[in-house]
C-alpha positions as CSV (number, residue, x, y, z in Angstrom):
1,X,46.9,79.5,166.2
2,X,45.0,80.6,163.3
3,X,44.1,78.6,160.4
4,X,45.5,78.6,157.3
5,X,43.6,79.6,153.8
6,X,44.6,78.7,150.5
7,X,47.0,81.5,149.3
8,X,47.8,81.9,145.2
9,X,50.2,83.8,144.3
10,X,50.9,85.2,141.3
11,X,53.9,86.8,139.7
12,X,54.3,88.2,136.0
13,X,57.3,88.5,134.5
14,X,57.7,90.6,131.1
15,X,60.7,90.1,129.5
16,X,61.6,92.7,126.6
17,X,63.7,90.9,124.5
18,X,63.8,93.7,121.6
19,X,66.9,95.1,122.7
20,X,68.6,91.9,123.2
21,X,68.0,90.9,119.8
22,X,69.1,93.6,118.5
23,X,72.1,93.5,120.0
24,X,72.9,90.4,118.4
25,X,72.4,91.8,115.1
26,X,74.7,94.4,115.9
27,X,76.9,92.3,117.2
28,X,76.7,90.3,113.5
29,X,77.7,93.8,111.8
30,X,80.4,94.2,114.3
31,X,81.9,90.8,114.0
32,X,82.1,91.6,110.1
33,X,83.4,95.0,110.5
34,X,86.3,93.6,112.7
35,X,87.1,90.9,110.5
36,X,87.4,93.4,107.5
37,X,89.4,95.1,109.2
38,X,91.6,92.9,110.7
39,X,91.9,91.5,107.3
40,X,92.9,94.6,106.0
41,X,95.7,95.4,108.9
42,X,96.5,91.8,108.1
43,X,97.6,92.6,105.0
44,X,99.4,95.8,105.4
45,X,101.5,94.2,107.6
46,X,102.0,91.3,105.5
47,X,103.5,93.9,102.9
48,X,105.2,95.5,105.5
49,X,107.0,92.3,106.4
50,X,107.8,91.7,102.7
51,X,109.3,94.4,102.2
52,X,111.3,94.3,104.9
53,X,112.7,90.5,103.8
54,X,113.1,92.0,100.0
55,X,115.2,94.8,101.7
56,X,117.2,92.3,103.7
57,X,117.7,89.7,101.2
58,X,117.7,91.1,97.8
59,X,120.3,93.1,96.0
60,X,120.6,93.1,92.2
61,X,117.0,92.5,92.0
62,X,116.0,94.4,95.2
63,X,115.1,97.8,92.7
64,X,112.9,95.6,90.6
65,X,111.1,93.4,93.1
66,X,110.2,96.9,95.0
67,X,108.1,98.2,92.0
68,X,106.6,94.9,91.1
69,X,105.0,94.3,94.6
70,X,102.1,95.4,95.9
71,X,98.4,94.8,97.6
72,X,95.2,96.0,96.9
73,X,91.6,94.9,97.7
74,X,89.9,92.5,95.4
75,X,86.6,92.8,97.2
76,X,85.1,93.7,100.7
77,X,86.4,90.8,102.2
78,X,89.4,89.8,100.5
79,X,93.0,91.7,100.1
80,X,95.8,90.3,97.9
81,X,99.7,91.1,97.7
82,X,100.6,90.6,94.5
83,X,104.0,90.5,92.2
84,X,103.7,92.2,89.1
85,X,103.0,89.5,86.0
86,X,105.8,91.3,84.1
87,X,108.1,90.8,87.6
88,X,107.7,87.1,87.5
89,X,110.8,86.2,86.5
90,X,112.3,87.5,89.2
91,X,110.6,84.5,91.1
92,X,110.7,82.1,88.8
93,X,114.5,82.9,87.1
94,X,114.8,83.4,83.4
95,X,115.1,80.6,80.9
96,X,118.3,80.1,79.5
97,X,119.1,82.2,76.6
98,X,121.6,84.2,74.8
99,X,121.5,88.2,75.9
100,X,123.6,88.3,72.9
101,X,120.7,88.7,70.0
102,X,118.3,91.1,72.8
103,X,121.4,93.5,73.4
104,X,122.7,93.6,69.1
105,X,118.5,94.0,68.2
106,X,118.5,97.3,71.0
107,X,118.1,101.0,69.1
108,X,121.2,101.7,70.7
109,X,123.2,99.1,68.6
110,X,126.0,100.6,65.9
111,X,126.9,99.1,62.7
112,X,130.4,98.9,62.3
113,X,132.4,99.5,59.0
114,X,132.4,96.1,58.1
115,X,128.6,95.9,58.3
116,X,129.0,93.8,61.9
117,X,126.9,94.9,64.7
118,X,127.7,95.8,68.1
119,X,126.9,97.4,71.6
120,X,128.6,99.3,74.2
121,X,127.5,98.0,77.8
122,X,128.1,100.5,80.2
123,X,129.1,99.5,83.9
124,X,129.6,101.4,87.1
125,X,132.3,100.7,89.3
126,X,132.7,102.5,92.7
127,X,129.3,104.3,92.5
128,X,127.1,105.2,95.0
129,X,126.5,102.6,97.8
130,X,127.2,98.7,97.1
131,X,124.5,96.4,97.2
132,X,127.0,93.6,98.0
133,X,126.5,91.3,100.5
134,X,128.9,90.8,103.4
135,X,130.7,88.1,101.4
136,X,130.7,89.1,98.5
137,X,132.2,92.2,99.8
138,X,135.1,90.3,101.8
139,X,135.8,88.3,98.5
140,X,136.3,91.8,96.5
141,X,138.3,93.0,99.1
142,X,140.1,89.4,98.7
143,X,140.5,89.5,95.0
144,X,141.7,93.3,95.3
145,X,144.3,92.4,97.7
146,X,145.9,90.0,95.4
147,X,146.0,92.1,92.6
């Protein structure tokens, strides 16, 4: 057998890290481009949805409700769906009051010979398709039956 010498090994290792790194600051700018975005797809589809329940659940109001809503981007993180100000009664309901001194102050308002004022109110019967809902439609049909 032969005898053994001291042996020393040596091994270097060089790690480039560069790309790593920036590969975490890419994956920052990712993260915060796919959370803009998923806020945003978010949000159409929150309107989306709203719409839908406003077309399932509203009627007299349904019209009004449909222009008041809407969503826009308040900066480039954030997204809001909004009701018009103007359109908040329709959540809130109106305060109780007398249509009586709005509809006799209209342009549209005659004088009659006696100096009293008054208004014709049109109203549609029969028109176009009815924005009743199921019951209301089977009481109609009720009502109409007794008559």
């Amino acid at each position: 057998m032969g005898t053994c010498s001291n042996l020393s090994l040596m091994f270097y290792v060089g790690l480039d890290l560069s790309s790593l790194l920036a590969l975490g600051d890419n994956l920052q700018t990712d993260l915060e481009k796919a959370g803009r975005e998923a806020a945003e797809q978010l949000t159409l589809a929150s309107h989306s949805h709203l719409l839908e329940l406003v077309q399932e659940k509203l009627h007299s109001t349904r019209e009004k409700y449909l222009e008041g809503v809407s969503f826009k981007q308040i900066d480039k993180d954030t997204w809001a769906i909004e009701l018009d100000p103007k359109m908040n009664w329709l959540e809130d309901g109106m305060p109780e009051h007398s249509m009586l001194d709005a509809l006799l102050s209209s342009p549209k308002a005659k004088t009659a010979k006696d100096g009293s004022k008054y208004l014709a109110v049109p109203f549609q019967h029969n028109k176009g398709p009815s924005s009743q809902t199921p019951m209301q439609t089977s009481l109609t049909n009720l009502v109409k039956a007794e008559f």
